[in-house]
C-alpha positions as CSV (number, residue, x, y, z in Angstrom):
1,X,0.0,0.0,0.0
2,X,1.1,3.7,-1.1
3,X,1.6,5.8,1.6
4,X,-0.9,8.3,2.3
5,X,0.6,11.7,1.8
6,X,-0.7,14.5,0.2
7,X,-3.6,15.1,-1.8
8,X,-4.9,11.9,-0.8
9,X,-4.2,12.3,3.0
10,X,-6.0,15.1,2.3
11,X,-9.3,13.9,0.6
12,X,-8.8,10.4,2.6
13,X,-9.1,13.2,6.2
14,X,-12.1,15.2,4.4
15,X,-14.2,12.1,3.7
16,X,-13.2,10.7,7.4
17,X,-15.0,13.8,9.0
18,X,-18.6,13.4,7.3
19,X,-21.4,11.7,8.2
20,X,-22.3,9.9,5.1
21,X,-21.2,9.4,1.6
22,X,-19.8,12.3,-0.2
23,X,-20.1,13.1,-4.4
24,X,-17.3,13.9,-6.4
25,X,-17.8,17.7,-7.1
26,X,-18.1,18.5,-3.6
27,X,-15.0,16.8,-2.8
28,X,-13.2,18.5,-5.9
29,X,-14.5,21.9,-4.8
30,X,-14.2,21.7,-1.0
31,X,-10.3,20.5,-1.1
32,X,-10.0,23.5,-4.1
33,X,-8.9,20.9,-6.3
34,X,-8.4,21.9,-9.9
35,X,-10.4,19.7,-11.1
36,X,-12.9,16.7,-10.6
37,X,-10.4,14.4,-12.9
38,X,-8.2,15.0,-10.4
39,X,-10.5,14.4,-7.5
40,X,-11.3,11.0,-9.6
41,X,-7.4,9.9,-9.9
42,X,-6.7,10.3,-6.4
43,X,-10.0,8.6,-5.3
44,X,-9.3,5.8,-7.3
45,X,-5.9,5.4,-5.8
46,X,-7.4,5.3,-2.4
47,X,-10.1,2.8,-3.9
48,X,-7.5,0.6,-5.1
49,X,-5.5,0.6,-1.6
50,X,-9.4,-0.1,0.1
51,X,-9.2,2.6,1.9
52,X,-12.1,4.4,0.3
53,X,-15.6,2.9,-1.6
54,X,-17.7,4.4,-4.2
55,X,-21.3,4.2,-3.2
56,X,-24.2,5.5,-5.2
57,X,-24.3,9.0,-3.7
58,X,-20.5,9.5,-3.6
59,X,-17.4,7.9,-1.5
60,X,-17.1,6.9,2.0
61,X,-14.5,5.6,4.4
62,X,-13.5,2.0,4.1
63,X,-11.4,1.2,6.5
64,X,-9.5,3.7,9.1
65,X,-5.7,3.4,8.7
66,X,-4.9,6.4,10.9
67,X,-3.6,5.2,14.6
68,X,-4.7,8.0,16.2
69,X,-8.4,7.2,15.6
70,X,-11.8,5.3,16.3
71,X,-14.6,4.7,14.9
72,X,-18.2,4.7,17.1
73,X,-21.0,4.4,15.2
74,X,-19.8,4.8,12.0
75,X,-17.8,8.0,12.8
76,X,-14.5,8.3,13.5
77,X,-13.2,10.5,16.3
78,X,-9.6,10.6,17.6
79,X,-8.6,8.7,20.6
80,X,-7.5,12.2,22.9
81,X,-11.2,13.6,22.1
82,X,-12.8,10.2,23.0
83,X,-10.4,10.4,26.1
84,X,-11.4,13.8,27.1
85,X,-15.1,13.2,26.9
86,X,-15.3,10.2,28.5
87,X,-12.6,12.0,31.3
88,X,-15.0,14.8,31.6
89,X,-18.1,12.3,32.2
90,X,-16.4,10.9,34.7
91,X,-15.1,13.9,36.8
92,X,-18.4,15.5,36.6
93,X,-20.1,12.1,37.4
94,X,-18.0,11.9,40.4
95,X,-18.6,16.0,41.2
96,X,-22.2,15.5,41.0
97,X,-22.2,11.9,43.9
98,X,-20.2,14.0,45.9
99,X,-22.7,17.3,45.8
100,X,-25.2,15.0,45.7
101,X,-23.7,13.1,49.3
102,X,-23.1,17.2,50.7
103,X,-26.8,18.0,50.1
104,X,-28.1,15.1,51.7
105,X,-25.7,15.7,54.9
106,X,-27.4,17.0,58.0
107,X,-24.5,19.9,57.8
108,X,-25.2,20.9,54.8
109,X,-29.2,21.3,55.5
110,X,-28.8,22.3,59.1
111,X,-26.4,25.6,57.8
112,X,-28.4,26.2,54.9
113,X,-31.2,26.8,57.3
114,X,-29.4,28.4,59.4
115,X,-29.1,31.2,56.7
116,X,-31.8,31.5,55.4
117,X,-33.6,32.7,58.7
């Protein structure tokens, strides 16, 4: 297999990042490639390596080569953002049991009423 540099790094990144399958014009003019030949040759290349697949309404994602990403649900996100999220989830999971455990503490509702008089 070909490495993937360039012009097709490029298109093989674009088509990663949508949601379904993409038509050749809007590739072509999207990247600013000259032309849609172009488009077609590097496409093909890609095609050929199975990286990429022709459907009826344009090309989609094959198979993801790139290390530094997963696909969930069809879509492929890179493993730091997947890491951040699910990080984030967790830290506010555990934020939210531990106001949760403060507000149910007689401390907590003893000086709140306390103030509030």
């Amino acid at each position: 297999m070909e490495s993937l540099t360039g012009t097709r790094r490029k298109i093989y990144y674009y088509l990663m990042k949508q949601r379904g399958p993409v038509p050749l014009r809007r590739i072509q003019r999207e990247l600013d490639l000259s032309s849609p030949s172009l488009a077609l040759y590097h496409l093909k290349k890609l095609e050929e390596n199975g990286l990429v697949k022709e459907t009826e309404e344009g090309y989609i994602v094959a198979k993801i080569v790139l290390e530094d990403y997963i696909r969930v649900k069809k879509f492929p996100y890179t493993k730091i953002s997947l890491l951040r999220f699910l990080l984030c989830r967790l830290y506010n999971f555990a934020l939210g049991n531990q106001l949760h455990k403060s507000l149910l503490s007689d401390s907590f509702l003893l000086n709140s009423y306390s103030h509030s008089c």
